[in-house]
GUDRENDO-463873 format. One record per atom (N, C-alpha, C, O): residue in one letter; x, y negated, z negated; atom name. Coordinates in steps of 0.02 Angstrom, whole numbers. Atoms other than C-alpha are relative to their C-alpha. Layout:
N
[A; [X; Y; Z]; CA]
...
END
This chain:
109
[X; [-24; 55; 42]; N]
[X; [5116; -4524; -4972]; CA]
[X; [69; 20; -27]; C]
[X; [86; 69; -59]; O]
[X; [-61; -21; 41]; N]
[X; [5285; -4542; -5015]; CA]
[X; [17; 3; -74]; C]
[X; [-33; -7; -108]; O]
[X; [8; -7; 86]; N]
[X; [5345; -4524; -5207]; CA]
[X; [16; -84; -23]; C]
[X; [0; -107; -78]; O]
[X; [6; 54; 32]; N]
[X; [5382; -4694; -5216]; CA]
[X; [-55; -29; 16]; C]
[X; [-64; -65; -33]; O]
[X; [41; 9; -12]; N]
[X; [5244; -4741; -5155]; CA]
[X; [-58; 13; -31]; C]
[X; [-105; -26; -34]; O]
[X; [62; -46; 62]; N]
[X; [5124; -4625; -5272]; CA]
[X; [15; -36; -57]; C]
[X; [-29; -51; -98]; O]
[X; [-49; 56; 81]; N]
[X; [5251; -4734; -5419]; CA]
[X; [-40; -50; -2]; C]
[X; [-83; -59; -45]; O]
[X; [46; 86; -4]; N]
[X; [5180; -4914; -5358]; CA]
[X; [-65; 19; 0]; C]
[X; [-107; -21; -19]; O]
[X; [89; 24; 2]; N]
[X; [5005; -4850; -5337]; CA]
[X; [-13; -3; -69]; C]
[X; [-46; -47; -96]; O]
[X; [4; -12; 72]; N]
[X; [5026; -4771; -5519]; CA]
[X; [-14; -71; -36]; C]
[X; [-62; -104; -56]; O]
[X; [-8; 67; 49]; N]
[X; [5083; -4912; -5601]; CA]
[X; [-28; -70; 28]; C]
[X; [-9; -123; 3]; O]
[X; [52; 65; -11]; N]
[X; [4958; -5046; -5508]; CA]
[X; [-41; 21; 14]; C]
[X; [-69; 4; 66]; O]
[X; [61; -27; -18]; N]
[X; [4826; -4937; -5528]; CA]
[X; [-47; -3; 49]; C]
[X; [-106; -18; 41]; O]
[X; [32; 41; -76]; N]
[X; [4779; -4963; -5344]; CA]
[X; [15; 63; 47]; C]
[X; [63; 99; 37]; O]
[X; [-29; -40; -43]; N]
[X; [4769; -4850; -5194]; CA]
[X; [63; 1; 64]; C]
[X; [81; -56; 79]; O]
[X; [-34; 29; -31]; N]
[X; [4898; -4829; -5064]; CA]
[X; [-19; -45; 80]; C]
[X; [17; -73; 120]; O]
[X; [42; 49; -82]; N]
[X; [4765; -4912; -4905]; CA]
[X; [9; -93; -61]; C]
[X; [13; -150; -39]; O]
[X; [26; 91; -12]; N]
[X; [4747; -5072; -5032]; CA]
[X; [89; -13; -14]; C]
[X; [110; -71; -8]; O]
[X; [-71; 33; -9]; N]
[X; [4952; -5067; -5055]; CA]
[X; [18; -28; 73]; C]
[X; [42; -84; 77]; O]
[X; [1; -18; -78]; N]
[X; [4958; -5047; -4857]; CA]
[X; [-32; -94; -6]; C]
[X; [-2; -148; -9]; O]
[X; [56; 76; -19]; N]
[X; [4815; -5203; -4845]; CA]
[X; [22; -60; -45]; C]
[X; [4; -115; -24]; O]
[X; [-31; 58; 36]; N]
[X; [4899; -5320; -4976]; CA]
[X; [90; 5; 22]; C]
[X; [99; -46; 54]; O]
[X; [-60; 11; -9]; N]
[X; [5096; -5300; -4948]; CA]
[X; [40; 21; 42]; C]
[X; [102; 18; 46]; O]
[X; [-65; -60; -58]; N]
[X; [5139; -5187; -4795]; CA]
[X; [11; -42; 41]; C]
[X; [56; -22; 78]; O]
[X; [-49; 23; -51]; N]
[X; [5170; -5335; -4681]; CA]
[X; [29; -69; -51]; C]
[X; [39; -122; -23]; O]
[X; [-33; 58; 21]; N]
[X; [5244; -5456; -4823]; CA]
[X; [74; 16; -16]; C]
[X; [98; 73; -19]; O]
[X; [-62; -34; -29]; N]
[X; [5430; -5492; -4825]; CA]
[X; [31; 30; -92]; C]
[X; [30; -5; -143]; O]
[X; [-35; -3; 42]; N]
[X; [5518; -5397; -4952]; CA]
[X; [43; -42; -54]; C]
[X; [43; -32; -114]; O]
[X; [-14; 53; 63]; N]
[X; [5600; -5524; -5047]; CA]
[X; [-50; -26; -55]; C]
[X; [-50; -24; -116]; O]
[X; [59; 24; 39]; N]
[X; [5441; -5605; -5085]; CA]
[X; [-35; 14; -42]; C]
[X; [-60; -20; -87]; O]
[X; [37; -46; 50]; N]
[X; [5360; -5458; -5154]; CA]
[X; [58; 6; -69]; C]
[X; [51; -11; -128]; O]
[X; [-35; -23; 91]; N]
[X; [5525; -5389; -5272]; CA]
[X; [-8; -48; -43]; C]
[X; [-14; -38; -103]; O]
[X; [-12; 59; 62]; N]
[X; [5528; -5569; -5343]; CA]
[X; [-71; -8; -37]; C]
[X; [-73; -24; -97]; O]
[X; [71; 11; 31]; N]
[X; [5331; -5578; -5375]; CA]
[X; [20; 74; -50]; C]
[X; [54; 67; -100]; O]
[X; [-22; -59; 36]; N]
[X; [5359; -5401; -5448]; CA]
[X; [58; -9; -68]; C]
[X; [59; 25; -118]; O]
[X; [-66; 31; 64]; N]
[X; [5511; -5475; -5569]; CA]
[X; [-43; -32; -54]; C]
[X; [-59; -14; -111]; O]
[X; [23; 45; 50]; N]
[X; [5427; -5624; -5620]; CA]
[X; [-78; 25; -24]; C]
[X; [-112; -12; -60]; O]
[X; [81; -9; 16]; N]
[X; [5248; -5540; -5643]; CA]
[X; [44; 48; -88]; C]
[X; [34; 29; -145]; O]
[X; [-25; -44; 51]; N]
[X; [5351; -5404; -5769]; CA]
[X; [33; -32; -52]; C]
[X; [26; -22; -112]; O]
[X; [-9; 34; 47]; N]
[X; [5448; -5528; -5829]; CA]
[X; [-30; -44; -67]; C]
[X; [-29; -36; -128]; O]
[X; [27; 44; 23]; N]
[X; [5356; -5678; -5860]; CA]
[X; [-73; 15; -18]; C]
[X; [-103; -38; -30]; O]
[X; [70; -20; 15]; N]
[X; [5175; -5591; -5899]; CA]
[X; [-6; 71; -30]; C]
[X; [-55; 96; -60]; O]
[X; [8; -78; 18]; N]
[X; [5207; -5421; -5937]; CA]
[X; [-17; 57; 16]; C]
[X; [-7; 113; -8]; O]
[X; [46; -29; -46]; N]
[X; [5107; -5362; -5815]; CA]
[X; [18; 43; 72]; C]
[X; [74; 25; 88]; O]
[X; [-5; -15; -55]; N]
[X; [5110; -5264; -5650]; CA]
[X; [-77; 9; 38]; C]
[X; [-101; 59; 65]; O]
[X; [77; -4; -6]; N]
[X; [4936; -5300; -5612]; CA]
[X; [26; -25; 88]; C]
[X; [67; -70; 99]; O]
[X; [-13; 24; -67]; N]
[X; [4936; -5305; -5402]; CA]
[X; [-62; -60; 6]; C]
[X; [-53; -84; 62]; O]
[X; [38; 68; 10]; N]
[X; [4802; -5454; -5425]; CA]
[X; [72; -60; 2]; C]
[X; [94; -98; 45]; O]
[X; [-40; 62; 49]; N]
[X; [4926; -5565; -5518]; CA]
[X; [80; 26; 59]; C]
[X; [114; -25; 70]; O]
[X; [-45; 7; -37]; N]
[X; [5072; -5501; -5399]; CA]
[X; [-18; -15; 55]; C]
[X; [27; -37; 90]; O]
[X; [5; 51; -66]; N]
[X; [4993; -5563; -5250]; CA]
[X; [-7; -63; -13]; C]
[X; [24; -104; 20]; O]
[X; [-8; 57; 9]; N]
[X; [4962; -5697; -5309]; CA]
[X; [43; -55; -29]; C]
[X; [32; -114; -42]; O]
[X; [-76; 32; -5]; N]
[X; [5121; -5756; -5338]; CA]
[X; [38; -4; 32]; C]
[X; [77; -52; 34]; O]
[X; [-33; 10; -49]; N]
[X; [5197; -5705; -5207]; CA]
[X; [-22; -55; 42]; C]
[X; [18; -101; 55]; O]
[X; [38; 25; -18]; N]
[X; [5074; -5786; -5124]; CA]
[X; [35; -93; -2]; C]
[X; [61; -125; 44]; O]
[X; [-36; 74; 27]; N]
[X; [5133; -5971; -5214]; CA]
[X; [60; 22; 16]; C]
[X; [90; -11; 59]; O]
[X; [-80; 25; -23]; N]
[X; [5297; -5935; -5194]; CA]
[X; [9; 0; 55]; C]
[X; [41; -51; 68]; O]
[X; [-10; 13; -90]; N]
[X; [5305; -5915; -4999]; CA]
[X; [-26; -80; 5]; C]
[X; [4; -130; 26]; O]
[X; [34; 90; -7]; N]
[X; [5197; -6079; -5006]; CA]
[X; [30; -52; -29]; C]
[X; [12; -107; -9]; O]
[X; [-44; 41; 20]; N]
[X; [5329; -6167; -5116]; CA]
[X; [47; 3; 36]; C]
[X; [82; -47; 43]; O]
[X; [-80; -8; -37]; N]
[X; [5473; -6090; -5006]; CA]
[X; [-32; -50; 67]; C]
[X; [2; -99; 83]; O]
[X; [15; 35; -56]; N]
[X; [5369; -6162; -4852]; CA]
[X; [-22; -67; -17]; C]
[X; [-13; -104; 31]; O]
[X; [55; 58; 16]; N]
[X; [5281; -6300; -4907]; CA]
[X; [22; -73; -45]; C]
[X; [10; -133; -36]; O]
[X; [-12; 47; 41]; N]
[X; [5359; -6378; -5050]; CA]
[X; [-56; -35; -39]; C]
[X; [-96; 12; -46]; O]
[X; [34; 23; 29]; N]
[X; [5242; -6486; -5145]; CA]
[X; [-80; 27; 15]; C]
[X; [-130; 34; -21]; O]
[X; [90; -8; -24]; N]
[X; [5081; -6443; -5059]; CA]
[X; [-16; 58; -35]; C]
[X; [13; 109; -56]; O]
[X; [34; -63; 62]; N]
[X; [4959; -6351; -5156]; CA]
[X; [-54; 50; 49]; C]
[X; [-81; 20; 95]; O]
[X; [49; -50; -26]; N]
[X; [4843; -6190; -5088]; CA]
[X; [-50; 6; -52]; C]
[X; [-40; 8; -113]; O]
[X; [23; -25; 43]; N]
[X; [4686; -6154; -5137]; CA]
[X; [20; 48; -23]; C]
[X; [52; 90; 8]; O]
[X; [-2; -72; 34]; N]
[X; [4688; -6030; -5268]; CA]
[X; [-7; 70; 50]; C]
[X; [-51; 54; 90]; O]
[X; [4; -25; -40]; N]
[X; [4695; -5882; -5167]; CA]
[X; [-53; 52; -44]; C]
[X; [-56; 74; -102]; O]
[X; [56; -68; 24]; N]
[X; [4534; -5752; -5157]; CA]
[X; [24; 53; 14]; C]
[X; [65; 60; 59]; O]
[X; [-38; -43; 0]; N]
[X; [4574; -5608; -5181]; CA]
[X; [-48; 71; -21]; C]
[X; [-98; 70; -57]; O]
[X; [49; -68; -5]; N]
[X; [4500; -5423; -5173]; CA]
[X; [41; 62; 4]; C]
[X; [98; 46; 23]; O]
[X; [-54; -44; -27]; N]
[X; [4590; -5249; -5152]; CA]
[X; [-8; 30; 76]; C]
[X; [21; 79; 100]; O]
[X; [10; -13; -60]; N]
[X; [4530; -5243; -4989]; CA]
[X; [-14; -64; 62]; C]
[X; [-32; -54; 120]; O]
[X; [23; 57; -38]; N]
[X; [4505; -5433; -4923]; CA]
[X; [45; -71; -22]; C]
[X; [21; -99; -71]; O]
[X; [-38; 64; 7]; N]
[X; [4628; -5591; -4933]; CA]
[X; [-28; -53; 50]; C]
[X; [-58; -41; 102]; O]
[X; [11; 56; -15]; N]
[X; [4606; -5764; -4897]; CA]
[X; [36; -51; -18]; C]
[X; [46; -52; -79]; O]
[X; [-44; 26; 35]; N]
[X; [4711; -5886; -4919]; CA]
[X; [-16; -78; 40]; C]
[X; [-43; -67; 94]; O]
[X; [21; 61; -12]; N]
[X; [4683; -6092; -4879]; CA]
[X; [46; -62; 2]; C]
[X; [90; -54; -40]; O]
[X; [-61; 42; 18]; N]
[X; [4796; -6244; -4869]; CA]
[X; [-54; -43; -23]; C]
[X; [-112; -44; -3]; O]
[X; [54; 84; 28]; N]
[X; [4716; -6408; -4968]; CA]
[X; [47; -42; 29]; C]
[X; [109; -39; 32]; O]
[X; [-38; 53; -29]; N]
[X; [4763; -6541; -4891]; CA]
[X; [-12; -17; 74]; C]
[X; [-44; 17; 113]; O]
[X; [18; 44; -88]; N]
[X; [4760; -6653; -4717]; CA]
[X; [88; 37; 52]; C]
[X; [139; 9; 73]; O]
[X; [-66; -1; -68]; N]
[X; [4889; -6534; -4595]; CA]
[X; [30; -37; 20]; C]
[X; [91; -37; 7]; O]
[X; [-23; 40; -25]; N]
[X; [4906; -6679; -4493]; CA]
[X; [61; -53; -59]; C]
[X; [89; -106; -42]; O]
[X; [-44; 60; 52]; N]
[X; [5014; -6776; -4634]; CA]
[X; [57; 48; 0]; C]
[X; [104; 13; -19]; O]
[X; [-34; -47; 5]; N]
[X; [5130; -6611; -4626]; CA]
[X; [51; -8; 59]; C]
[X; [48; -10; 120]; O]
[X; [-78; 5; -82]; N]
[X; [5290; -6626; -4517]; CA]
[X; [6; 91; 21]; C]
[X; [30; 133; -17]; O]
[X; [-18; -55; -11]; N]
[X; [5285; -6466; -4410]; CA]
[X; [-51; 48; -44]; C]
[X; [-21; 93; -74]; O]
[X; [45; -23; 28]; N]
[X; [5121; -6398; -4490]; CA]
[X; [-10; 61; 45]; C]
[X; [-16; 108; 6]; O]
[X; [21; -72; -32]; N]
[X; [5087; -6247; -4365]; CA]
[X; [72; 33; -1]; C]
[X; [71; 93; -14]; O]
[X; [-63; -44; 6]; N]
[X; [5273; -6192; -4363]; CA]
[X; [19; 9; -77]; C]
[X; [64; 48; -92]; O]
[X; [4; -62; 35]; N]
[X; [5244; -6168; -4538]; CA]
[X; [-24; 25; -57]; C]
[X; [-5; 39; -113]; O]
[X; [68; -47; 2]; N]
[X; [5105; -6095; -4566]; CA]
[X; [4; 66; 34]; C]
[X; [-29; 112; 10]; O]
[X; [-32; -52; -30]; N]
[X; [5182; -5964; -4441]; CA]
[X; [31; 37; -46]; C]
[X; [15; 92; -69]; O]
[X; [-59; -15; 60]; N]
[X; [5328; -5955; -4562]; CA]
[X; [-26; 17; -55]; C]
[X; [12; 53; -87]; O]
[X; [69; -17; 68]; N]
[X; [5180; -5934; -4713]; CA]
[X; [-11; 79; 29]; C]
[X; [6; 132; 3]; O]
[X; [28; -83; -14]; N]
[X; [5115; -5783; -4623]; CA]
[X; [55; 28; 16]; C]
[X; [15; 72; 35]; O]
[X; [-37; -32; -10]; N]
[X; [5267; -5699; -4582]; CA]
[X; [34; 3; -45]; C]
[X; [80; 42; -33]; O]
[X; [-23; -24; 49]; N]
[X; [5327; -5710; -4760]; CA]
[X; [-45; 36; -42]; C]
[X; [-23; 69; -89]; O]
[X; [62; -15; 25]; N]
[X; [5152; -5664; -4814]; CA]
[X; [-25; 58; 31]; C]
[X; [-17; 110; -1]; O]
[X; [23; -46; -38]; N]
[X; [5072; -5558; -4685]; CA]
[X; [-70; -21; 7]; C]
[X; [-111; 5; 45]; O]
[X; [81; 24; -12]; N]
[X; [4909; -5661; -4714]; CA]
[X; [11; -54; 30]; C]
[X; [61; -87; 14]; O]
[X; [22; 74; -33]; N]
[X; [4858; -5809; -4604]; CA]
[X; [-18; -49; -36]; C]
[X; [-62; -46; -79]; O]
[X; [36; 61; 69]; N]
[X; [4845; -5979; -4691]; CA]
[X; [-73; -28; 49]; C]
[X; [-74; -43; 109]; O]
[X; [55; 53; -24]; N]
[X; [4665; -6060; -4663]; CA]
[X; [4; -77; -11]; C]
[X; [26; -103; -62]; O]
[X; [-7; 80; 25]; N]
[X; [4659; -6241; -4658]; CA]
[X; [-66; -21; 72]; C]
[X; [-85; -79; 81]; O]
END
């Protein structure tokens, strides 16, 4: 484990397999800014509450209005859902692509 790496587990009291399983294929941007606004706006560095923001924000950057279920969430198991009728979505599988490749999780719908 590297030392920054031993830092983030520290301070999100988490190991480095569930850092690996929640953020090792999401894109960097997504995370520092969940990481900002979680410290900022909550106080917090709880890796719960930073996935799950990142989480919404990729889905606002892609999506715009459309809402996700709440996302489930575990330190070892994600899930994530679109609400809503795909078909009403212009270009709904290209991106949903674009969801998981800012994410690293697959949207269900």
């Amino acid at each position: 484990m590297t030392t920054a790496e031993f830092i983030v587990c520290e301070l999100m009291g988490c190991g480095q397999m569930d850092i690996e399983s929640c953020f090792g294929k999401m894109d960097d941007d997504i995370l520092v800014n969940a990481i900002s606004r979680c410290k900022d706006e909550f106080g917090t560095t709880d890796m719960g509450a930073i996935w799950q923001i990142a989480i919404e924000d990729a889905a606002n950057d892609v999506f715009g209005d459309y809402e996700l279920v709440e996302p489930q969430f575990n330190y070892m198991a994600s899930d994530v859902a679109f609400v809503g009728d795909p078909d009403e979505i212009e270009d709904f599988e290209a991106k949903a692509e674009e969801f998981a490749n800012l994410t690293g999780f697959d949207l269900q719908y």
